[in-house]
C-alpha positions as CSV (number, residue, x, y, z in Angstrom):
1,X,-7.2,176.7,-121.1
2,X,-7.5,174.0,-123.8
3,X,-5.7,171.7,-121.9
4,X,-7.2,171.6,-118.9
5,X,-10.6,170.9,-120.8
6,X,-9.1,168.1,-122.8
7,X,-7.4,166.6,-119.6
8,X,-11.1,167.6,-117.3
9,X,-12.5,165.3,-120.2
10,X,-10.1,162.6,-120.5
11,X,-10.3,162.2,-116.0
12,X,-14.0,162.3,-116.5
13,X,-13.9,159.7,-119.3
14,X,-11.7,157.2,-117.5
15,X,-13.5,157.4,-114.8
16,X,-16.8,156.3,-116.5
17,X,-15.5,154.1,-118.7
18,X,-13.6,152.9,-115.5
19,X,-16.9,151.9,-113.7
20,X,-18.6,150.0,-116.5
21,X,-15.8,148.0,-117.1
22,X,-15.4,147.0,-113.5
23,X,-19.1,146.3,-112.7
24,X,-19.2,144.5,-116.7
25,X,-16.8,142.0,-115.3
26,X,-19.7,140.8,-112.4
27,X,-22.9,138.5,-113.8
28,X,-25.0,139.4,-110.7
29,X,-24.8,143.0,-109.1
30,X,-25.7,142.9,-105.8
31,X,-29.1,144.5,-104.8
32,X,-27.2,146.7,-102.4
33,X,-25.0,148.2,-105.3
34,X,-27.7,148.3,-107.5
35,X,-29.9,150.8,-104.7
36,X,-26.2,152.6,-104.8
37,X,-26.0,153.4,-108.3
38,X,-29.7,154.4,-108.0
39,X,-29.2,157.2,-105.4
40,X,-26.1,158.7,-107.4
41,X,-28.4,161.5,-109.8
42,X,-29.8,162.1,-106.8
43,X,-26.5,162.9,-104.8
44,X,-25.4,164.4,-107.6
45,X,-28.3,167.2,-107.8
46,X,-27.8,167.7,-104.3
47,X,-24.5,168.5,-104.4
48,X,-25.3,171.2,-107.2
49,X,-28.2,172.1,-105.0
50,X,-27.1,172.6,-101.7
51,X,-24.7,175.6,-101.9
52,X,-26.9,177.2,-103.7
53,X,-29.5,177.2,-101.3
54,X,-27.1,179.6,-98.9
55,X,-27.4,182.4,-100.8
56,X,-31.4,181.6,-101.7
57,X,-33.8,184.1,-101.6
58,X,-37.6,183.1,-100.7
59,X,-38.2,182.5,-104.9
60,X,-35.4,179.8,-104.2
61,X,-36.4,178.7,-101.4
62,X,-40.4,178.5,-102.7
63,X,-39.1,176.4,-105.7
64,X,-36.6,174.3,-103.7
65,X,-40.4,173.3,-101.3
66,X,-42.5,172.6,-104.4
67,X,-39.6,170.5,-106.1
68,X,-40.0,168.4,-102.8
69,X,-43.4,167.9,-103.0
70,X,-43.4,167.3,-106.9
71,X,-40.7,165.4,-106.4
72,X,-42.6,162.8,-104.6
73,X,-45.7,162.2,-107.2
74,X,-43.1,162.8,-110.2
75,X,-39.9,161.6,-111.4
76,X,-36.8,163.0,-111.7
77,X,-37.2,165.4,-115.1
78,X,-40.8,166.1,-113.7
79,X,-39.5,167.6,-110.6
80,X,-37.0,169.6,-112.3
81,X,-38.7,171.4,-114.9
82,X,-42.3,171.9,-112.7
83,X,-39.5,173.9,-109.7
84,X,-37.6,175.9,-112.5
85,X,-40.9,176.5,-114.4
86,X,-42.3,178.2,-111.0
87,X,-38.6,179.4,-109.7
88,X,-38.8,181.5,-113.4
89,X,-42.0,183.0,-112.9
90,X,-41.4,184.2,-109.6
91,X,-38.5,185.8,-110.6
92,X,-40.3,187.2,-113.1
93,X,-43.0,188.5,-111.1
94,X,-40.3,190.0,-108.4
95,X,-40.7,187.4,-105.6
96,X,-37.2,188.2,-103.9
């Protein structure tokens, strides 16, 4: 088991370390790449979000809504505390 987490964080370390060091070597980043890089937290929380939306009950789904509305006056940390703020307190309250 210790292995595999020193050798999960080595591959993810190369890999980061990897893409600074390639887009270090450019003076200029193209716009286009620059929008790319932007959209990757967001990719990234979808992919944690998605399949767990198949399995969502309405508390999930209620906070998954209001994290798309908040989402669009607020920023990222905003949105994600606000939706597991309310997802708690539904929970709490027995919204299943």
């Amino acid at each position: 088991m210790i292995w595999i987490i020193i050798f999960g964080a080595a591959a993810t370390y190369l890999t980061r370390i990897g893409g600074h060091l390639v887009l270090s070597r450019f003076d200029h980043v193209h716009p286009r790449v620059q929008a790319g890089l932007n959209a990757v937290p967001a990719a990234v929380l979808t992919t944690l979000v998605a399949p767990a939306l198949i399995d969502a009950g309405p508390a999930e789904w209620s906070a998954i809504i209001f994290a798309a509305f908040v989402g669009l006056r607020a920023k990222l940390t905003g949105m994600f505390f606000a939706s597991a703020v309310l997802l708690i307190v539904l929970r709490q309250i027995g919204f299943n």
